[in-house]
N, C-alpha and C positions, 0 to 999 in steps of 0.2 A: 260559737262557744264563748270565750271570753275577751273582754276586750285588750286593748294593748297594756294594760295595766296589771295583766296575766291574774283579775278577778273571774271568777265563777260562777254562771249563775245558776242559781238553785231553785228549782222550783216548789212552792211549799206544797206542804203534802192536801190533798183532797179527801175527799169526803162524799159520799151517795146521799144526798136530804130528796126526801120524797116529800112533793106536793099535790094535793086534789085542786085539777080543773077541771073545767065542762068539757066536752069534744071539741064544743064550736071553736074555745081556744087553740087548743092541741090543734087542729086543721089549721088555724091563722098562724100558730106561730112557725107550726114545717111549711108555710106556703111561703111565709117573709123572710123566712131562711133562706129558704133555697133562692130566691128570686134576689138576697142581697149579698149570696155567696158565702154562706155559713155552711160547716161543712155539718151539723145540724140544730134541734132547738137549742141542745143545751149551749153550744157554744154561743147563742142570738143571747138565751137567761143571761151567761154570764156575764158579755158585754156590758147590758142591761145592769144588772146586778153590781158590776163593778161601777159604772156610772154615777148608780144613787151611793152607794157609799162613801166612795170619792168626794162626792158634795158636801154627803154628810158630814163628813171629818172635818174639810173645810169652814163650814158652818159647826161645828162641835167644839170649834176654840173657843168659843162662849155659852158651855152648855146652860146656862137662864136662857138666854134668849131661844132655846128650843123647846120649853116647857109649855107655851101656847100653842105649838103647832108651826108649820112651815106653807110657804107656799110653794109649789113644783110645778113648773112652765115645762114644756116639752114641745120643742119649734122642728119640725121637720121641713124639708127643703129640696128638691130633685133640681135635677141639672137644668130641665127646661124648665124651672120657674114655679111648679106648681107646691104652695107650702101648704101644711097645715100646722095649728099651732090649737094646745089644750094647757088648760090651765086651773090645777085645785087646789085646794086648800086641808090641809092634812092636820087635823087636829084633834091629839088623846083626849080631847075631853068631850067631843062631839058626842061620839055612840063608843060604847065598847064591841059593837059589833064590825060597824065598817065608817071609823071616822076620815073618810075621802067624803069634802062637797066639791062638784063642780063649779068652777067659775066661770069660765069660759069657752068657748069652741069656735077657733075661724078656719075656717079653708078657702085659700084663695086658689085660681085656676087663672093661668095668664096665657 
């Protein structure tokens, strides 16, 4: 509950937002669920979702410098070694349809 400071915490109120994916998704994202201890997708979206906001905010203390576009690294890492690491470049002026370019893709395997 609260800490010693006899504050409360609150949690803010939530919201149902529907989105359209394919299956293929929907399958990967209850398979990396369950396989990283999420108790389901939506909890994995919101991690996820919290993440890039997080950033964002961070990087929004200069909103000019966000008007080109950003780049977003995403380095994954397991215990034994094995990373993989993707990297694009997001930017509204690309496409109005789906302005993601990749940049890059490594998987190492050790």
């Amino acid at each position: 509950m609260g800490s010693s400071d006899n504050s409360i915490e609150v949690e803010a109120p939530t919201r149902v937002v529907s989105i359209k994916i394919n299956e293929e998704i929907v399958y990967k994202l209850d398979k990396y669920a369950k396989i990283l201890g999420f108790r389901n997708r939506s909890e994995l979206m919101r991690t996820m979702i919290d993440l890039f906001l997080t950033t964002m905010e961070e990087l929004a203390t200069d909103p000019a410098s966000l008007k080109d576009g950003v780049y977003v690294s995403v380095s994954m890492k397991t215990p034994t070694g094995l990373t993989s690491q993707r990297e694009v470049f997001i930017n509204p002026k690309t496409s109005l349809f789906n302005p993601v370019m990749l940049i890059s893709s490594t998987s190492i395997h050790t």
